[in-house]
C-alpha positions as CSV (number, residue, x, y, z in Angstrom):
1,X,16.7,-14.8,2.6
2,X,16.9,-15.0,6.1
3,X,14.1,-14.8,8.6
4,X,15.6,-13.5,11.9
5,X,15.0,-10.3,13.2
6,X,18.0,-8.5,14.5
7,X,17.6,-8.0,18.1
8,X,18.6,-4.9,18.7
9,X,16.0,-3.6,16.6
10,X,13.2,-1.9,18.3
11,X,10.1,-4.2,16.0
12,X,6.9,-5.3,17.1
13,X,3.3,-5.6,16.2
14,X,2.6,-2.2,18.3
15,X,4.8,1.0,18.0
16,X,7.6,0.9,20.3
17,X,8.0,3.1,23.5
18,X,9.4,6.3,23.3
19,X,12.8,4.9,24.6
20,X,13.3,2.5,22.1
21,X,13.6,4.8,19.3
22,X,17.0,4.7,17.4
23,X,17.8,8.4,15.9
24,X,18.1,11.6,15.9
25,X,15.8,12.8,19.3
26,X,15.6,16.2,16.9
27,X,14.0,14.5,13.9
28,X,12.1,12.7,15.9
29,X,10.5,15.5,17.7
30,X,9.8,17.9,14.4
31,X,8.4,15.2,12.8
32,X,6.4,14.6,16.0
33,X,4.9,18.2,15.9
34,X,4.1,18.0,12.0
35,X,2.1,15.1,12.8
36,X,0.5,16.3,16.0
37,X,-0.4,19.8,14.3
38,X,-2.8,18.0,12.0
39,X,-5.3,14.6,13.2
40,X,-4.3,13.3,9.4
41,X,-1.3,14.7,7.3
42,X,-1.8,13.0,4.5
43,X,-4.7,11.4,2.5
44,X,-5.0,7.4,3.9
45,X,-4.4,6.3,0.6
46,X,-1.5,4.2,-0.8
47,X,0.7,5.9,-3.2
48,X,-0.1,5.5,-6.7
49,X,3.3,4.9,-8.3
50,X,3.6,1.6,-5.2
51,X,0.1,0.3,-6.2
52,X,1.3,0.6,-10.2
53,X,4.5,-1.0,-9.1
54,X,3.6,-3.5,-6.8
55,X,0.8,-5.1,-8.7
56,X,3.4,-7.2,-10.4
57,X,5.4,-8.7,-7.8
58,X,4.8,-11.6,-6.4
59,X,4.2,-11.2,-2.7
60,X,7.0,-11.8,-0.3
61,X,8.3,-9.8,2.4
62,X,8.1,-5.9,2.0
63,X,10.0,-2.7,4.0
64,X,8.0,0.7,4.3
65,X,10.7,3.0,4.7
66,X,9.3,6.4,6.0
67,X,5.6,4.6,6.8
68,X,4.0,7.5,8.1
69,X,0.3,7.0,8.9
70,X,0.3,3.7,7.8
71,X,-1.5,3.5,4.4
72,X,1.1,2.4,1.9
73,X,1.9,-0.5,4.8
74,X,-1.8,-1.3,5.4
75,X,-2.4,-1.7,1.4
76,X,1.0,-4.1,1.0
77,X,-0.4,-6.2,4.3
78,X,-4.3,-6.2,2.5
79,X,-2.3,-7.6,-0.5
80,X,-0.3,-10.3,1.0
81,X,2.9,-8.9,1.9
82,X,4.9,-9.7,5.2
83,X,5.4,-6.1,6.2
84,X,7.7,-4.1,8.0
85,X,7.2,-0.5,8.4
86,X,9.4,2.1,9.9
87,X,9.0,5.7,10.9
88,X,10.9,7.8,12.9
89,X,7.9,10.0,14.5
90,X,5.6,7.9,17.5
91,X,3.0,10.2,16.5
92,X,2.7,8.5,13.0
93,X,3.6,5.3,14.2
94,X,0.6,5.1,16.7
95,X,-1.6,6.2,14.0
96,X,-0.4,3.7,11.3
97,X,-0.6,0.4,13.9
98,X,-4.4,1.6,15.1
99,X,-5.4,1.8,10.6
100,X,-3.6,-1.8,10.9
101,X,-5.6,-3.0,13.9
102,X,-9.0,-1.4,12.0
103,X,-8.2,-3.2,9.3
104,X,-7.8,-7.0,10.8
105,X,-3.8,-6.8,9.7
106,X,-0.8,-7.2,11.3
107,X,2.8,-4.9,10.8
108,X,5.8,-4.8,12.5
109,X,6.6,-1.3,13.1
110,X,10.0,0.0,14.1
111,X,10.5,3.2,15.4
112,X,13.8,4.4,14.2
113,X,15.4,6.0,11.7
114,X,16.5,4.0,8.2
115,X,20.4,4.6,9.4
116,X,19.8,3.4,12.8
117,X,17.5,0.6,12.7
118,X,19.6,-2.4,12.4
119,X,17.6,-4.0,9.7
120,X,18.3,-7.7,8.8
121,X,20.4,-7.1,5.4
122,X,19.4,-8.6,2.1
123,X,16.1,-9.9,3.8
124,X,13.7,-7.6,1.6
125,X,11.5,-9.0,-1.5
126,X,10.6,-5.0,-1.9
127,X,11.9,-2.5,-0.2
128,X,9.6,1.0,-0.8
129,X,10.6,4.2,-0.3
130,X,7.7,6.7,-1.0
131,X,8.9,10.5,-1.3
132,X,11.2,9.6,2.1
133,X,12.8,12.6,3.3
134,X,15.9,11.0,4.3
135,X,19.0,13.6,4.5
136,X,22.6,13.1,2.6
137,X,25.7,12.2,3.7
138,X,29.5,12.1,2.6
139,X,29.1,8.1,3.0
140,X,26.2,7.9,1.5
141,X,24.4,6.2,4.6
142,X,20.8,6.4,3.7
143,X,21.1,5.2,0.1
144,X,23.6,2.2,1.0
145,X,20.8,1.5,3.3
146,X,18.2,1.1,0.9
147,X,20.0,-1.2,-1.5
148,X,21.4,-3.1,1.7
149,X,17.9,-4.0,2.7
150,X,16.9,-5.7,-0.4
151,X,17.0,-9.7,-1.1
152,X,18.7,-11.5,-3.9
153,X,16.0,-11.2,-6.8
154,X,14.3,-8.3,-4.7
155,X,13.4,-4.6,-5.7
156,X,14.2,-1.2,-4.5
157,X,11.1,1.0,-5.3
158,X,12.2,4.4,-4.8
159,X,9.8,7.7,-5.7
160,X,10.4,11.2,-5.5
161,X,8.4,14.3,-6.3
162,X,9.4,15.9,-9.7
163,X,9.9,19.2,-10.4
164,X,10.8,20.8,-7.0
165,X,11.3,24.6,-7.3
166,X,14.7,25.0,-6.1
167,X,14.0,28.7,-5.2
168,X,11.2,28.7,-3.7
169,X,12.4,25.6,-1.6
170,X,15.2,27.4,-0.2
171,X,12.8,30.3,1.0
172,X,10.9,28.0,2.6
173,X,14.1,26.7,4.7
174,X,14.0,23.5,2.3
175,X,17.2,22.7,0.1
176,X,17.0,20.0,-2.0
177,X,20.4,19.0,-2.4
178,X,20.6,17.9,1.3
179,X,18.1,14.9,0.4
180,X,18.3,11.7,-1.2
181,X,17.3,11.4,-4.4
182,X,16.8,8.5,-7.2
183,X,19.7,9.8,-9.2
184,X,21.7,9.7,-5.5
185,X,20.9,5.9,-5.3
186,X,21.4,5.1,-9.2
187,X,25.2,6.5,-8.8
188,X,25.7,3.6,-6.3
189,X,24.9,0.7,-8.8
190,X,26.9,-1.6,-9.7
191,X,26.5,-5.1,-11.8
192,X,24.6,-6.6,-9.1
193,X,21.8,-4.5,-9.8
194,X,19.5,-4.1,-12.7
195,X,17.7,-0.8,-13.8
196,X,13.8,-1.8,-14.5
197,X,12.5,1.3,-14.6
198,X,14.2,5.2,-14.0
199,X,11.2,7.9,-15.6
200,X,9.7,11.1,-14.8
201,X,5.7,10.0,-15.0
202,X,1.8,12.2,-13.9
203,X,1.6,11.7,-10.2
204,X,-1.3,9.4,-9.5
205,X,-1.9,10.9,-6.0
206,X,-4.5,10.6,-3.3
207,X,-7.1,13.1,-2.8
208,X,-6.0,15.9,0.2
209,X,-3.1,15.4,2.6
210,X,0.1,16.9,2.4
211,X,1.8,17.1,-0.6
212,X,-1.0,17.0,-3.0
213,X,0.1,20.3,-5.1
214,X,3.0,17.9,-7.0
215,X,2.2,16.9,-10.0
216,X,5.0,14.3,-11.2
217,X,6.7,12.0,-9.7
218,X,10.6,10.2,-10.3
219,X,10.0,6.5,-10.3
220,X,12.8,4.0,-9.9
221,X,13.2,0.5,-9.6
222,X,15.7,-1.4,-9.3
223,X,16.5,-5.4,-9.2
224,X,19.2,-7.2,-6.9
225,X,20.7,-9.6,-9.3
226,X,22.6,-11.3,-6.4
């Protein structure tokens, strides 16, 4: 597993100045205003299904794909992993380094989005993606992404909510089928990869924040063989 951090890559201990971002501006900015409409959109609390996941692994060096306010990234740092988060809103990312600095830990952030950020490949011991809302494409960029990411002998955590209403989604603008999902990233497997777990579980979630209406989550995790 290497240790070099490709230099392109806009990573540091602090989130990076707005003209360092690699993305979409538009994404950038609408997730900008979801996070500057509230002072805390979600609960500061790491994701259940990572903490039940993670408590198993042996500590290494971990990816936070989709880091938001920091606490999935915090926890992983509090519990010994070298962590990189990313996020493609500053907004978040300012919020997520000052719970680091609170907390006496240190992240590199990287203010980008998954497809753009020029992430050292096959560097990650786990590589979590925590209900990411990461958008399809013919090529399949953001789920090649994901499994490009993880080490030899690493794993892919990837959760999604269950369940989603596919009607009432659509009225509210949202269509499923233009996301990634788990079953998007198990059609790209091949021998190299091991299934460890695929299941529809209870949602152990956080008190408050956003999101806290779904009930069940879609856990996956997958090992990179070689």
């Amino acid at each position: 597993m290497t240790n070099d951090i490709a230099a392109d890559s806009p990573m540091s201990d602090a989130p990076s100045p707005a003209g360092e971002y690699l993305g979409d501006p538009a994404l950038r900015a609408e997730w900008d205003q979801r996070y500057a409409d509230r002072p805390r959109l979600w609960s500061g609390r790491p994701n259940g299904a990572l903490v039940a996941e993670a408590a198993g692994l042996t500590p290494g060096r971990a990816l936070d794909v989709g880091c938001g306010e920091g606490a999935d990234a915090v926890w992983l740092a509090r519990t010994g992993w070298d962590v990189t988060a990313l996020e493609v809103s500053g907004v978040a990312l300012e919020r997520a380094a000052g719970h680091a600095r609170d907390a006496g830990l240190t992240v590199r952030w990287v203010h980008a989005a998954l497809t753009e950020a020029a992430l050292p490949p096959a560097s990650f011991d786990l590589v979590s993606a925590q209900y990411p809302a990461l958008l399809r494409t013919p090529d399949a960029a953001a789920e090649r992404a994901l499994l490009a990411a993880v080490a030899p002998g690493g794993v892919l955590l990837f959760v999604h909510h269950a369940g989603v209403d596919a009607k009432q989604a659509h009225e509210s603008g949202f269509d499923p089928a233009d996301y990634v999902w788990p079953s998007t990233v198990t059609e790209l497997l091949d021998d190299d990869w091991e299934v460890e777990v695929d299941e529809q579980r209870p949602r152990v979630a956080p008190d408050g924040g956003a999101g806290a209406h779904h009930t069940d989550d879609l856990v996956l995790r997958v090992r990179r063989l070689r």
